[in-house]
C-alpha positions as CSV (number, residue, x, y, z in Angstrom):
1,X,142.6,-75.5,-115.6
2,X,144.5,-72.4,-116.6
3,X,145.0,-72.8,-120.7
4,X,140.6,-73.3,-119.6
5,X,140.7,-70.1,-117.8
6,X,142.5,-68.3,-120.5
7,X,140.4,-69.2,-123.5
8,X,137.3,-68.8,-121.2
9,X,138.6,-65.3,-120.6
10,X,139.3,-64.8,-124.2
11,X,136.0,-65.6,-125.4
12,X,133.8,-63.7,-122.8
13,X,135.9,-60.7,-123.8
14,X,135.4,-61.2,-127.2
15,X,131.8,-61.7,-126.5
16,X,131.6,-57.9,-124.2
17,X,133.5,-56.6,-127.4
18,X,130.8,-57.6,-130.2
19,X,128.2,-56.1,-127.2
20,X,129.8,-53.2,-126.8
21,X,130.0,-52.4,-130.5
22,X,126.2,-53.2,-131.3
23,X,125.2,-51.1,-128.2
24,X,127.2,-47.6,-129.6
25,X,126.3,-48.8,-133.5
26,X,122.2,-48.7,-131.9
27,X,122.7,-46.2,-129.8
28,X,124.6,-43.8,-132.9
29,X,121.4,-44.8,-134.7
30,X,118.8,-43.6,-132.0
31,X,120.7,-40.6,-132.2
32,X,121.4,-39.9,-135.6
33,X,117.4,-40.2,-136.5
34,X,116.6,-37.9,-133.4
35,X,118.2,-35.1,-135.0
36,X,117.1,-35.9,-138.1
37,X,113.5,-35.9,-136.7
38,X,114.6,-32.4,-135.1
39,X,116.0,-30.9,-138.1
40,X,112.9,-31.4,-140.0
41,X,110.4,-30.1,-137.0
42,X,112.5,-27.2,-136.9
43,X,112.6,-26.7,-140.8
44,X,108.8,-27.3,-140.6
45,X,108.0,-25.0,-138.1
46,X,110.1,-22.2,-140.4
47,X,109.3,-22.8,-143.9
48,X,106.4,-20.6,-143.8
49,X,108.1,-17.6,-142.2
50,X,108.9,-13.9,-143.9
51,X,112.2,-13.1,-145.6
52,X,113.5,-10.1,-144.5
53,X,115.9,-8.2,-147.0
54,X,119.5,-8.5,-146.6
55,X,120.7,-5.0,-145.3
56,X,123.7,-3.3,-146.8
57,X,127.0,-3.1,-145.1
58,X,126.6,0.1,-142.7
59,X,123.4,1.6,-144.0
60,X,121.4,1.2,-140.9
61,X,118.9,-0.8,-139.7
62,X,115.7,-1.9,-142.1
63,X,112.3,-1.8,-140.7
64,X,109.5,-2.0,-143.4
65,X,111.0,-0.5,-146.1
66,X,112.4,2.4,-144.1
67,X,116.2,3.3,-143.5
68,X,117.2,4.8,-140.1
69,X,120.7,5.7,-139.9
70,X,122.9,7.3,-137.4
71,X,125.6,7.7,-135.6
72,X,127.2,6.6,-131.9
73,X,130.1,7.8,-129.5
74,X,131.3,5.6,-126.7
75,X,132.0,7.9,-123.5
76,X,134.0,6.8,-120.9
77,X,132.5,7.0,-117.4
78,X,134.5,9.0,-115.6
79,X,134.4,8.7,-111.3
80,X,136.1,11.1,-108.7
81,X,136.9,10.0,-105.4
82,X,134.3,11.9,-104.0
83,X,131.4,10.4,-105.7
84,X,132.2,7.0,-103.9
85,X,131.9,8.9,-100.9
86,X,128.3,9.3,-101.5
């Protein structure tokens, strides 16, 4: 009854191994044409839309045709002790 066992064992575990594989190869499948089917909504949806113009490097900020530039200081907030005191 054991060597029975054994090779019953063996081949139900063999079987759970050929299921297991066929489940993740269908399921990698499922997935794989999802995002395919997303990729190409999403490349549908923005075929159509406006190029905008590759700004330069530091030249500011493109709106129409029209350069603004300028120019920006970080300031450190500086608190006393009396203004938690407040």
């Amino acid at each position: 009854m054991l060597f029975l066992q054994r090779l019953l064992g063996a081949l139900i575990g063999v079987a759970l191994l050929v299921a297991a594989f066929f489940v993740a190869s269908v399921l990698l499948a499922v997935v794989a044409v999802a995002g395919l089917a997303l990729w190409a909504w999403v490349w549908w949806r923005t075929r159509n839309l406006p190029r905008r113009p590759a700004a330069g490097a530091g030249t500011g900020t493109v709106l129409d045709g029209e350069v603004i530039e300028g120019e920006y200081r970080i300031e450190r907030e500086v608190r006393s002790r009396n203004d938690d005191l407040r």
